[in-house]
Chimera marker file (.cmm) of the C-alpha trace (Angstrom):
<marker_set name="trace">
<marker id="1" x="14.465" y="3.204" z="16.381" r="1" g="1" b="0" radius="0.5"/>
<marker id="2" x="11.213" y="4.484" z="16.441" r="1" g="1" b="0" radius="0.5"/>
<marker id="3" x="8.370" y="2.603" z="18.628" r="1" g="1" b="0" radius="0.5"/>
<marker id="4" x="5.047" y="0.977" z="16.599" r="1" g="1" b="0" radius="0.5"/>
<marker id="5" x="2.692" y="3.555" z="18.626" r="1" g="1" b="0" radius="0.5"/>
<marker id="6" x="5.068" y="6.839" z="17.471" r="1" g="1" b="0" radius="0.5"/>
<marker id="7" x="4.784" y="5.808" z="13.505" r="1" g="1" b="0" radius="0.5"/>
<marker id="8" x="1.201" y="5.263" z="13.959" r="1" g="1" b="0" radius="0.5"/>
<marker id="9" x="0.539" y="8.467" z="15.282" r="1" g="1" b="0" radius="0.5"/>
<marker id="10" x="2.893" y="10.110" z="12.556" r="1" g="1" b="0" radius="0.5"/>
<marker id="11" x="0.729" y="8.525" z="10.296" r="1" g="1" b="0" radius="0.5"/>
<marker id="12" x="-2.822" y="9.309" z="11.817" r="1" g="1" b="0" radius="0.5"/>
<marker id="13" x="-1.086" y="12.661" z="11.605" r="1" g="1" b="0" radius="0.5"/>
<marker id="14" x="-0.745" y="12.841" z="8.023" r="1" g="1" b="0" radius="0.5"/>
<marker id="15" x="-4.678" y="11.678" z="7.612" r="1" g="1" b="0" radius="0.5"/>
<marker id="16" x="-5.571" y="14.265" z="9.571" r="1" g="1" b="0" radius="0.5"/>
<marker id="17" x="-3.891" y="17.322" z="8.027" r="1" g="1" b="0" radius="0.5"/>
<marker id="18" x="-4.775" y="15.499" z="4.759" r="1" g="1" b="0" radius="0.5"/>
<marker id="19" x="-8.317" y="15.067" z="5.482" r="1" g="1" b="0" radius="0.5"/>
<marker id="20" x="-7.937" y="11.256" z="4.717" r="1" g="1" b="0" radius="0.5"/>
<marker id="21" x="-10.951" y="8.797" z="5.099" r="1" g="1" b="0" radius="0.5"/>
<marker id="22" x="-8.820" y="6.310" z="6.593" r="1" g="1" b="0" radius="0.5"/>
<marker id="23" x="-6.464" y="5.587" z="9.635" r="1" g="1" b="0" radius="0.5"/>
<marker id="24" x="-2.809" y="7.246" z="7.976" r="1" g="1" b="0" radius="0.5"/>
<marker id="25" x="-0.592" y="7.534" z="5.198" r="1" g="1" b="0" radius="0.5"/>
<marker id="26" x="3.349" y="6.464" z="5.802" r="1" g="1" b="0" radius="0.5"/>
<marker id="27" x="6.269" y="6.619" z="3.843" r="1" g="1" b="0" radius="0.5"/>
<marker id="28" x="7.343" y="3.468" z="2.282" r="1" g="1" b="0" radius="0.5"/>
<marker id="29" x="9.897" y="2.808" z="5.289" r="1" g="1" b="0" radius="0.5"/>
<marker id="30" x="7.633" y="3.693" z="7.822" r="1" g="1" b="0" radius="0.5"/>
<marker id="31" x="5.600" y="1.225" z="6.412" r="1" g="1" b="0" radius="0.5"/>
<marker id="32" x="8.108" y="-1.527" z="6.324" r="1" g="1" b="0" radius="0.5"/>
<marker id="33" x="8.537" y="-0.666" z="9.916" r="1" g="1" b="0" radius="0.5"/>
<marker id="34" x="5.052" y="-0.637" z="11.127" r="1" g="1" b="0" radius="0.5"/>
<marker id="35" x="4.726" y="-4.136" z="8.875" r="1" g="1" b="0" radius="0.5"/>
<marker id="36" x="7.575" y="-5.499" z="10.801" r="1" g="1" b="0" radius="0.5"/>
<marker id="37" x="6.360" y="-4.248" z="14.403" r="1" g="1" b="0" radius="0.5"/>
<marker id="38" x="2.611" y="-4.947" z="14.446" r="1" g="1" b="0" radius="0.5"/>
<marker id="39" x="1.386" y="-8.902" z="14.440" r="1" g="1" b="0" radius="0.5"/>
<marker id="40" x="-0.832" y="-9.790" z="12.072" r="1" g="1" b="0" radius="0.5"/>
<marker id="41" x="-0.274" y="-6.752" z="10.427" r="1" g="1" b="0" radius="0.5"/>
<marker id="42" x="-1.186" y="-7.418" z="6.332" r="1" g="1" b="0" radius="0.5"/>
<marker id="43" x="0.587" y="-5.241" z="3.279" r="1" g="1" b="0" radius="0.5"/>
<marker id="44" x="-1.868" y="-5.576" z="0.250" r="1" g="1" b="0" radius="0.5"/>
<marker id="45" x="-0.458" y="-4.620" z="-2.807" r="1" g="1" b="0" radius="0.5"/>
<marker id="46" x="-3.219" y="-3.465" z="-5.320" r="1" g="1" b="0" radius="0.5"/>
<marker id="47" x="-0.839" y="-3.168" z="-8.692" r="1" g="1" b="0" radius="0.5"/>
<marker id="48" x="-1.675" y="-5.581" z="-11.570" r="1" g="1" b="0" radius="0.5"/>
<marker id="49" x="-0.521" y="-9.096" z="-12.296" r="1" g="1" b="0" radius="0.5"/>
<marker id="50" x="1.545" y="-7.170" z="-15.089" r="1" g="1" b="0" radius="0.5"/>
<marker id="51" x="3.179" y="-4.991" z="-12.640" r="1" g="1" b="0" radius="0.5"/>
<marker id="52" x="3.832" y="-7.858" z="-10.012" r="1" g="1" b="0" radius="0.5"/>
<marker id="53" x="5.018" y="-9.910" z="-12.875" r="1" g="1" b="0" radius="0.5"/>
<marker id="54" x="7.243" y="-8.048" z="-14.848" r="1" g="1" b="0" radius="0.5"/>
<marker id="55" x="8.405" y="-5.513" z="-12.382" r="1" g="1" b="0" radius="0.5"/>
<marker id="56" x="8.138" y="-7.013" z="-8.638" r="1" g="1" b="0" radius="0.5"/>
<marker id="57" x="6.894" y="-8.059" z="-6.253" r="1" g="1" b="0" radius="0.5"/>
<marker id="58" x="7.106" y="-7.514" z="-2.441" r="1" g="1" b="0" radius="0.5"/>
<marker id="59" x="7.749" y="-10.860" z="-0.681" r="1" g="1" b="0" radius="0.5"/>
<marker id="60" x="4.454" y="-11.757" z="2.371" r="1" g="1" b="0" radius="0.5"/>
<marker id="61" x="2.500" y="-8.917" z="0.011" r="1" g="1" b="0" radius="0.5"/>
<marker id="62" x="-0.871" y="-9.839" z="-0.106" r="1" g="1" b="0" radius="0.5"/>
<marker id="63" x="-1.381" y="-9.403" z="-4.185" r="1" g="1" b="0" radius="0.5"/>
<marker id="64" x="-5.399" y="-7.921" z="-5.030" r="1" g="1" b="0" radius="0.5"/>
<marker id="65" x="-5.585" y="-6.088" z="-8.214" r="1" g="1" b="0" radius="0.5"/>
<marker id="66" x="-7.421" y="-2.945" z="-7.238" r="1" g="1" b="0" radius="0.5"/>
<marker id="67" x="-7.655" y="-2.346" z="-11.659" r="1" g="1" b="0" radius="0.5"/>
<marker id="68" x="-7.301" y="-5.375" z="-13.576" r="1" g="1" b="0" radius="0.5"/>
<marker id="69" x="-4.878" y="-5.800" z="-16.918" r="1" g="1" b="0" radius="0.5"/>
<marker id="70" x="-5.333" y="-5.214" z="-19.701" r="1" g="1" b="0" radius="0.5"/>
<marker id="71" x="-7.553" y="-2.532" z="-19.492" r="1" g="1" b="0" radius="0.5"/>
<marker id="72" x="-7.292" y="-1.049" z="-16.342" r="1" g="1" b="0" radius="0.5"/>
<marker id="73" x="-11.022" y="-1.591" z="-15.371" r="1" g="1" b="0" radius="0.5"/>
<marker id="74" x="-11.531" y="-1.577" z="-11.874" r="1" g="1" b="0" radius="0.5"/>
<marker id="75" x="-11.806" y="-5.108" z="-10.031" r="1" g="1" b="0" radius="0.5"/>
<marker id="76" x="-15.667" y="-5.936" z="-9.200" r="1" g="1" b="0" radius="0.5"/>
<marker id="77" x="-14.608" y="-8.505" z="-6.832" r="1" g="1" b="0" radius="0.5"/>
<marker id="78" x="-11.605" y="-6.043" z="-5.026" r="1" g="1" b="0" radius="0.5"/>
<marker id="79" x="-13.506" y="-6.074" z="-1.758" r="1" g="1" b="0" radius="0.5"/>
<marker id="80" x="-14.787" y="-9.601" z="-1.813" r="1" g="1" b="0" radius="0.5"/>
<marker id="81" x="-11.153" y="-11.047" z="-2.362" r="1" g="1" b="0" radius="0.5"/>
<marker id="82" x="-9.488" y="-8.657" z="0.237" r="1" g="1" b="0" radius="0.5"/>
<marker id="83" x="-12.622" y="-9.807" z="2.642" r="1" g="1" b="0" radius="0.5"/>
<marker id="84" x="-11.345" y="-13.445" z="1.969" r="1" g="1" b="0" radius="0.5"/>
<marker id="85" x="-7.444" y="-12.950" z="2.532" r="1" g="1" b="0" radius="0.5"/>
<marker id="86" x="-7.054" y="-10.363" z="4.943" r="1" g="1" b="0" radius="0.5"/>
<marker id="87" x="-8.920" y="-10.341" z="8.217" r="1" g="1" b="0" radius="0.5"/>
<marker id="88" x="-11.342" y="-6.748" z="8.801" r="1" g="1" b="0" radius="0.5"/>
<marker id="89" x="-9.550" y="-6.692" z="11.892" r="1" g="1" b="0" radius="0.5"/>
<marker id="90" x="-6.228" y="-6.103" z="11.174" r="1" g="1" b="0" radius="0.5"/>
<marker id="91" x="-4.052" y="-3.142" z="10.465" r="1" g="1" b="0" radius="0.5"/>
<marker id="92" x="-3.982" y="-2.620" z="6.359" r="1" g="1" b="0" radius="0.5"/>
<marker id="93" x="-1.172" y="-0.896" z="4.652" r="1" g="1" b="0" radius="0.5"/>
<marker id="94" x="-2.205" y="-0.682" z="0.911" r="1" g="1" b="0" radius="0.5"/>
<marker id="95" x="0.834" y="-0.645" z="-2.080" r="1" g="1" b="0" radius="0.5"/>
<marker id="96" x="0.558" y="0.282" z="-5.558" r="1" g="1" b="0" radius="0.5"/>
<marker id="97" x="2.636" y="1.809" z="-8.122" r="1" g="1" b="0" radius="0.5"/>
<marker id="98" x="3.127" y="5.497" z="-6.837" r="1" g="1" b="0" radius="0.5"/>
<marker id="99" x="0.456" y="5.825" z="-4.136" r="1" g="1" b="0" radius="0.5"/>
<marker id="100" x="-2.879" y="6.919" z="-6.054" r="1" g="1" b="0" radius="0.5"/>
<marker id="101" x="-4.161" y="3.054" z="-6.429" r="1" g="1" b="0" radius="0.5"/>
<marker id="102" x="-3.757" y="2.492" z="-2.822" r="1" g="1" b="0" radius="0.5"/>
<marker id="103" x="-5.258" y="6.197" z="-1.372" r="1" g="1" b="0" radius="0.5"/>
<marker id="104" x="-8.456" y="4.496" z="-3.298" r="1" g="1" b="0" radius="0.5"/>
<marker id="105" x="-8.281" y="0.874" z="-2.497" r="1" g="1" b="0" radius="0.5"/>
<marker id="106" x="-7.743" y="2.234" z="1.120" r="1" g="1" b="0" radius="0.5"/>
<marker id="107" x="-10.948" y="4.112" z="1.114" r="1" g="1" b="0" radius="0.5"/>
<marker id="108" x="-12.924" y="1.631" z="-0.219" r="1" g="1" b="0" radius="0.5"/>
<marker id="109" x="-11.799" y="-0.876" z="2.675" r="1" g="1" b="0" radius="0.5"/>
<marker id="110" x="-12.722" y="2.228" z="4.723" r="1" g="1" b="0" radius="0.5"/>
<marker id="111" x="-16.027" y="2.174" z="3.844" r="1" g="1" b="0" radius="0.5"/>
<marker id="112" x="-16.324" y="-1.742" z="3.595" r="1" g="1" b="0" radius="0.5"/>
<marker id="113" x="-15.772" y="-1.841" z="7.184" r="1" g="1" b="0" radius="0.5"/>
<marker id="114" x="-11.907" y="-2.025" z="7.694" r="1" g="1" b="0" radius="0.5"/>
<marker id="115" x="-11.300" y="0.181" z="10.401" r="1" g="1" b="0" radius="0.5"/>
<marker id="116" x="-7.190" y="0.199" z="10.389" r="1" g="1" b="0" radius="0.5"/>
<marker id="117" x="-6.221" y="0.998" z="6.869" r="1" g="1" b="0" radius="0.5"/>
<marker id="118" x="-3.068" y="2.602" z="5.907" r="1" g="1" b="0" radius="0.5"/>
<marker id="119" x="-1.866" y="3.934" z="2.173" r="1" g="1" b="0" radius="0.5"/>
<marker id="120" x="1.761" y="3.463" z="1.626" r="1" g="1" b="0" radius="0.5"/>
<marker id="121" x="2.774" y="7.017" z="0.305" r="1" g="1" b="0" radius="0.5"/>
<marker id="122" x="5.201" y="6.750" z="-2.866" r="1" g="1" b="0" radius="0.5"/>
<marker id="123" x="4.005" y="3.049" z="-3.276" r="1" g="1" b="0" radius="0.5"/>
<marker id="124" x="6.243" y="0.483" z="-5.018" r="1" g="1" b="0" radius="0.5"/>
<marker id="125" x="8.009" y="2.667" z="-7.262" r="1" g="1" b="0" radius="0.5"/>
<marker id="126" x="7.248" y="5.751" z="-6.214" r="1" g="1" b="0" radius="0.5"/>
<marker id="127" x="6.903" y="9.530" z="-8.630" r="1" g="1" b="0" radius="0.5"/>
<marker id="128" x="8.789" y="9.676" z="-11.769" r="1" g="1" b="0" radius="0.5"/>
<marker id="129" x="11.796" y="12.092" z="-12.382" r="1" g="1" b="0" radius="0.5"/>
<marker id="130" x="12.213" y="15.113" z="-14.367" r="1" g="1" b="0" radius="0.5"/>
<marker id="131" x="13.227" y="12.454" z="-17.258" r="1" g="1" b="0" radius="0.5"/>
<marker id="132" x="10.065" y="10.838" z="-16.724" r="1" g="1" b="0" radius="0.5"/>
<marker id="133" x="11.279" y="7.584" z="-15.280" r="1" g="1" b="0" radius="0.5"/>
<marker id="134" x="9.993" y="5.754" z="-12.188" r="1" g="1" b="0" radius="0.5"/>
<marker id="135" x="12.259" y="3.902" z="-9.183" r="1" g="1" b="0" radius="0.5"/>
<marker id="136" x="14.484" y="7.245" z="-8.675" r="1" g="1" b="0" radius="0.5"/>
<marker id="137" x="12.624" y="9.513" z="-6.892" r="1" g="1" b="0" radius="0.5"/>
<marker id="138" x="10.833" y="7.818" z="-3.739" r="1" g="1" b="0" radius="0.5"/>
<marker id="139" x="9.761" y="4.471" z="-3.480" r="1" g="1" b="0" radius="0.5"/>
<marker id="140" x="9.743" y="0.901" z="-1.912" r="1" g="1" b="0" radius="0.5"/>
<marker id="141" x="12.430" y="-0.313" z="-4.117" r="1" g="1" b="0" radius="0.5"/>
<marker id="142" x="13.772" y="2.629" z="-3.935" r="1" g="1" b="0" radius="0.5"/>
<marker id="143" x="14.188" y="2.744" z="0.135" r="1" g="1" b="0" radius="0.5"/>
<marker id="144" x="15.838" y="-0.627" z="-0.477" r="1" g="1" b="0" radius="0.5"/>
<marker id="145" x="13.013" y="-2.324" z="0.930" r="1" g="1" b="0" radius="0.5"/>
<marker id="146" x="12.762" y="-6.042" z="0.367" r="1" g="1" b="0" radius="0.5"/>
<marker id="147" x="11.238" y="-6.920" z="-3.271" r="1" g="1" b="0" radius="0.5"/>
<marker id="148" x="11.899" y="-9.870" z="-6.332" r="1" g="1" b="0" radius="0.5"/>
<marker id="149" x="11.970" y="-9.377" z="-9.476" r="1" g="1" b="0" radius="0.5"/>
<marker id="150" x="8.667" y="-10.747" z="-10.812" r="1" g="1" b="0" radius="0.5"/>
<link id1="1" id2="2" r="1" g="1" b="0" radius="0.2"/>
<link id1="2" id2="3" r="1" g="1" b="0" radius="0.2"/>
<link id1="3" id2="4" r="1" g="1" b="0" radius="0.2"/>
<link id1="4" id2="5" r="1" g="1" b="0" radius="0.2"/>
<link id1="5" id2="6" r="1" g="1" b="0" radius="0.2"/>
<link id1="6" id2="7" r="1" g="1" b="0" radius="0.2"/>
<link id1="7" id2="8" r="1" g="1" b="0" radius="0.2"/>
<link id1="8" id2="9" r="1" g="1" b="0" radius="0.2"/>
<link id1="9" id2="10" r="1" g="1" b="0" radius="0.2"/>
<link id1="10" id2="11" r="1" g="1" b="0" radius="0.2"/>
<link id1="11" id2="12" r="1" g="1" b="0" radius="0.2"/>
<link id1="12" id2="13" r="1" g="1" b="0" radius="0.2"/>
<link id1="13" id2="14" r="1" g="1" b="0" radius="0.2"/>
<link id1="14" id2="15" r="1" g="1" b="0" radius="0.2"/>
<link id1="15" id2="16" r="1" g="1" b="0" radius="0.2"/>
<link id1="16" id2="17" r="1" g="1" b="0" radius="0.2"/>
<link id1="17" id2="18" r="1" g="1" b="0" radius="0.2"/>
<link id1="18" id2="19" r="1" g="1" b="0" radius="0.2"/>
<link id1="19" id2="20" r="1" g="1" b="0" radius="0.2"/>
<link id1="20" id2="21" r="1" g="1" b="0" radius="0.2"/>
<link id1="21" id2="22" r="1" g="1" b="0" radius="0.2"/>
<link id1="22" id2="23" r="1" g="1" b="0" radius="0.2"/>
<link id1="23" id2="24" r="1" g="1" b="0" radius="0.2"/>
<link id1="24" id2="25" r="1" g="1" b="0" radius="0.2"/>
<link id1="25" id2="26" r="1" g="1" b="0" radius="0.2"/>
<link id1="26" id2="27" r="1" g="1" b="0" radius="0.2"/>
<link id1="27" id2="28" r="1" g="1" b="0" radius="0.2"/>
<link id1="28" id2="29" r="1" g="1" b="0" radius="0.2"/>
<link id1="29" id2="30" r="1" g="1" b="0" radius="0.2"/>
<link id1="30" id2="31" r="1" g="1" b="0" radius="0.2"/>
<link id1="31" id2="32" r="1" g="1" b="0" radius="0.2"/>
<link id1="32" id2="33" r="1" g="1" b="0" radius="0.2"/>
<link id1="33" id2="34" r="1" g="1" b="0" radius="0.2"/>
<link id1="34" id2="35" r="1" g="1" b="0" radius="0.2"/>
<link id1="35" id2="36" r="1" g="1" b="0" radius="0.2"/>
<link id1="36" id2="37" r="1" g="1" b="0" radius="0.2"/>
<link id1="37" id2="38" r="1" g="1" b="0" radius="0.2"/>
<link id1="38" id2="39" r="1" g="1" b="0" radius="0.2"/>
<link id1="39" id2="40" r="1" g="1" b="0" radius="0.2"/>
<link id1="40" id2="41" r="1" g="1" b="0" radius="0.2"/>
<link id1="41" id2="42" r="1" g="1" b="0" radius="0.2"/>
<link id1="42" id2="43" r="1" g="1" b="0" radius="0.2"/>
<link id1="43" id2="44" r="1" g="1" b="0" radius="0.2"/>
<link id1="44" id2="45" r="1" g="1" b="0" radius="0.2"/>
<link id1="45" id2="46" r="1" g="1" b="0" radius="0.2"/>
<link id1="46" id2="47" r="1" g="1" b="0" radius="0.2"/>
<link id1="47" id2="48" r="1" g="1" b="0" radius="0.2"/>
<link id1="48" id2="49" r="1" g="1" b="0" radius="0.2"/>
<link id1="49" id2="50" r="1" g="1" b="0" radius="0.2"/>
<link id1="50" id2="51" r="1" g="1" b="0" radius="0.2"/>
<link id1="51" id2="52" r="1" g="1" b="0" radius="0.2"/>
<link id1="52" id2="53" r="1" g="1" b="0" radius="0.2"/>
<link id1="53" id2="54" r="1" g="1" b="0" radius="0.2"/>
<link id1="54" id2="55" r="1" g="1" b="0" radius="0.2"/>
<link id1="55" id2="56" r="1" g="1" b="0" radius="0.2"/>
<link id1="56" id2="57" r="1" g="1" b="0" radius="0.2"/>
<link id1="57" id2="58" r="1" g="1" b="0" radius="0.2"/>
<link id1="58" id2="59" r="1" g="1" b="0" radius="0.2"/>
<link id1="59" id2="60" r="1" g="1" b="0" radius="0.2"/>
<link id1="60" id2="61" r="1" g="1" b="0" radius="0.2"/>
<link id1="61" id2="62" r="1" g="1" b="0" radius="0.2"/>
<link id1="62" id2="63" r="1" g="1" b="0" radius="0.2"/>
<link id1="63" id2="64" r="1" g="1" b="0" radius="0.2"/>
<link id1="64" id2="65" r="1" g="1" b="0" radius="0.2"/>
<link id1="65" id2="66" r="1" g="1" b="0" radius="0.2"/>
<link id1="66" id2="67" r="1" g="1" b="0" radius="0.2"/>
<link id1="67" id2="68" r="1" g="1" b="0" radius="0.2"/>
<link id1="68" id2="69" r="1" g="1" b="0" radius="0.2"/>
<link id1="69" id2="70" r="1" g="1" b="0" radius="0.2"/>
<link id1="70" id2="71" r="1" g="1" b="0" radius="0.2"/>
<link id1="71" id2="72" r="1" g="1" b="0" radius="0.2"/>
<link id1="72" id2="73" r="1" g="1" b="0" radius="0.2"/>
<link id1="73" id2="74" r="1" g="1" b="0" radius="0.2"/>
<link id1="74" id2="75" r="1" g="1" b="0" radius="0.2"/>
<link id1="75" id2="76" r="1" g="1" b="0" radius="0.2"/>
<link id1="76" id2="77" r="1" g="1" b="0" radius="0.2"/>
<link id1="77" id2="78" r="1" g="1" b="0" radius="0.2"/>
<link id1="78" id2="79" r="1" g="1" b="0" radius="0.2"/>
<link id1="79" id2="80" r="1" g="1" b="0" radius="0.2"/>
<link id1="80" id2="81" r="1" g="1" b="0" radius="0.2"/>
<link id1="81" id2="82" r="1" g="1" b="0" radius="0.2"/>
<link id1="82" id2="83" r="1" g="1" b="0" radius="0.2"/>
<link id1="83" id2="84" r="1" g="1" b="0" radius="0.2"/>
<link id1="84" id2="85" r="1" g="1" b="0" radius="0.2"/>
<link id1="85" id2="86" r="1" g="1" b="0" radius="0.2"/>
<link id1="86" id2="87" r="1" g="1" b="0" radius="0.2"/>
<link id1="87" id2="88" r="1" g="1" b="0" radius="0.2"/>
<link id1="88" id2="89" r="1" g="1" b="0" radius="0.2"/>
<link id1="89" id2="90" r="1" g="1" b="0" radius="0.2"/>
<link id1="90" id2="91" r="1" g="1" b="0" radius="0.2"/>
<link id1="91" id2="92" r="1" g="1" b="0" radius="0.2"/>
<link id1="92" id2="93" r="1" g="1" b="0" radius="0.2"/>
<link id1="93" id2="94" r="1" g="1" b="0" radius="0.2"/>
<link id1="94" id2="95" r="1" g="1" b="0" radius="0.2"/>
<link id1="95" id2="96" r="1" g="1" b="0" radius="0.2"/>
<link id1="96" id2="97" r="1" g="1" b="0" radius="0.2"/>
<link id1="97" id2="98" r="1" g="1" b="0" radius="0.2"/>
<link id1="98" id2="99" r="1" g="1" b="0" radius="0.2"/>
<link id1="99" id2="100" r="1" g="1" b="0" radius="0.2"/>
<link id1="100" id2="101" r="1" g="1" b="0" radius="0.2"/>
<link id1="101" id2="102" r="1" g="1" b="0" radius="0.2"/>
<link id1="102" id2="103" r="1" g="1" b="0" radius="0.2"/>
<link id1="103" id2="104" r="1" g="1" b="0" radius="0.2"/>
<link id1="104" id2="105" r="1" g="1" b="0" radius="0.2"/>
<link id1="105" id2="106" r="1" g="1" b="0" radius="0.2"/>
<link id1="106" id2="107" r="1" g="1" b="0" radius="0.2"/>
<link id1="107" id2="108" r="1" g="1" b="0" radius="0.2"/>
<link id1="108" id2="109" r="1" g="1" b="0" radius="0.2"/>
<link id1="109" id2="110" r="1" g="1" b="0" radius="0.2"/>
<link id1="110" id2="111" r="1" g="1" b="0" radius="0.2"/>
<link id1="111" id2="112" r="1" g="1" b="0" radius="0.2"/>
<link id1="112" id2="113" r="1" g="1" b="0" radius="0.2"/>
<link id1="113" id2="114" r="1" g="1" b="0" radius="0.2"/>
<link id1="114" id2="115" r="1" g="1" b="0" radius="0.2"/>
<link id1="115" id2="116" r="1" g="1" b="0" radius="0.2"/>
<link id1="116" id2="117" r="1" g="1" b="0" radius="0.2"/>
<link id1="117" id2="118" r="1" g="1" b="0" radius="0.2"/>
<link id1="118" id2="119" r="1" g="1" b="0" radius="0.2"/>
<link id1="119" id2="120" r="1" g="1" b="0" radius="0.2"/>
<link id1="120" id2="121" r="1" g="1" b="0" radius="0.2"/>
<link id1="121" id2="122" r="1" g="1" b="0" radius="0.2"/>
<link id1="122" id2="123" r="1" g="1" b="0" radius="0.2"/>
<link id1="123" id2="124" r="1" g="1" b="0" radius="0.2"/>
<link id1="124" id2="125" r="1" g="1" b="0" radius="0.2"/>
<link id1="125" id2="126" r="1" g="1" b="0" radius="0.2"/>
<link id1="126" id2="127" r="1" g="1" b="0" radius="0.2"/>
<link id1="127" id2="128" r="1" g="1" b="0" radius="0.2"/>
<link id1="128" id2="129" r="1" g="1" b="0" radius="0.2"/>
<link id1="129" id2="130" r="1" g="1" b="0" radius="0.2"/>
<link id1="130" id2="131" r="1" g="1" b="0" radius="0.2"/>
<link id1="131" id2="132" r="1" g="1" b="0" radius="0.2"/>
<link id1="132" id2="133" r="1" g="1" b="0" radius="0.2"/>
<link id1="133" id2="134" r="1" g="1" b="0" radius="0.2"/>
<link id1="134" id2="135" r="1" g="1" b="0" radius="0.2"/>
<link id1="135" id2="136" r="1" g="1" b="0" radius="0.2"/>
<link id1="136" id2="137" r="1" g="1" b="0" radius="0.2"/>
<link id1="137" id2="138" r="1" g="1" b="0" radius="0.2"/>
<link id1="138" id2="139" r="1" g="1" b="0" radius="0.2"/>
<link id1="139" id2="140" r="1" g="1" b="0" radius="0.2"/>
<link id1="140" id2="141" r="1" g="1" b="0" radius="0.2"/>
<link id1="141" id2="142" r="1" g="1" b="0" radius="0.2"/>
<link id1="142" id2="143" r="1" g="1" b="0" radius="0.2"/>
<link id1="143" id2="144" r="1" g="1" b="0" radius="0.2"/>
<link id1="144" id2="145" r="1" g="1" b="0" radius="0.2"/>
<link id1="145" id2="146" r="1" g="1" b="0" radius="0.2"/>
<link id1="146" id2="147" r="1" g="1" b="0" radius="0.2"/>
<link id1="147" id2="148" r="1" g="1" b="0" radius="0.2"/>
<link id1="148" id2="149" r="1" g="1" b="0" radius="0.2"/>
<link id1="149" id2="150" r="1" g="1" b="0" radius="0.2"/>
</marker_set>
């Protein structure tokens, strides 16, 4: 089992041969882990109401559309709603479909004044295959992580 501190500094790792803006990147079971480990810890999951609807949802997620349905617009009030849900003090892991949703939504916390942000690295249902299909290569639901159907 690997200790709270030694995924954390995997994942500071990763931002820093990545150049991230924020804290680290971890894999989704890394994530799970670190979720698990650190109190008050807070998984946001930035996906659509479409997505958490009518594919899953992660159970304890904290749900903020990062792009709102239909559309895909980005969400004016992202920042204001994560401000009123999840405290600027805690340690952030951010969720979307593959990855790309969260690496923004985690920057823009960044820069709102969240100092322990983390992207979740394959997000929910991670890259798609060489048939073009999603939930087979990488992954939260893939990992077997805990998730409902919407």
């Amino acid at each position: 089992m690997t200790s709270l501190s030694d995924l954390l500094q995997l994942a500071a790792q990763r931002a820093r041969d990545l150049n991230l803006p924020y804290q680290g990147a971890l894999t989704p079971r890394e994530a799970a882990e670190v979720w698990r480990l650190a109190p008050g810890a807070r998984l946001v999951d930035v996906r659509t109401r479409a997505e958490w609807d009518w594919v899953g949802r992660v159970p304890g997620a904290v749900e903020i559309e990062w792009q709102t349905w239909p559309g895909m617009q980005p969400n004016p009030n992202f920042i204001a709603q994560l401000r009123q849900q999840v405290d600027a003090e805690a340690l952030v892991l951010f969720l979307c479909r593959s990855g790309v949703r969260s690496k923004a939504a985690a920057s823009a916390a960044v820069q709102a004044g969240y100092a322990n942000c983390y992207n979740v690295l394959e997000g929910f249902e991670g890259d798609k295959d060489a048939n073009g299909q999603r939930n087979r290569v990488g992954g939260w639901r893939h990992a077997g992580l805990p998730w409902q159907q919407g």
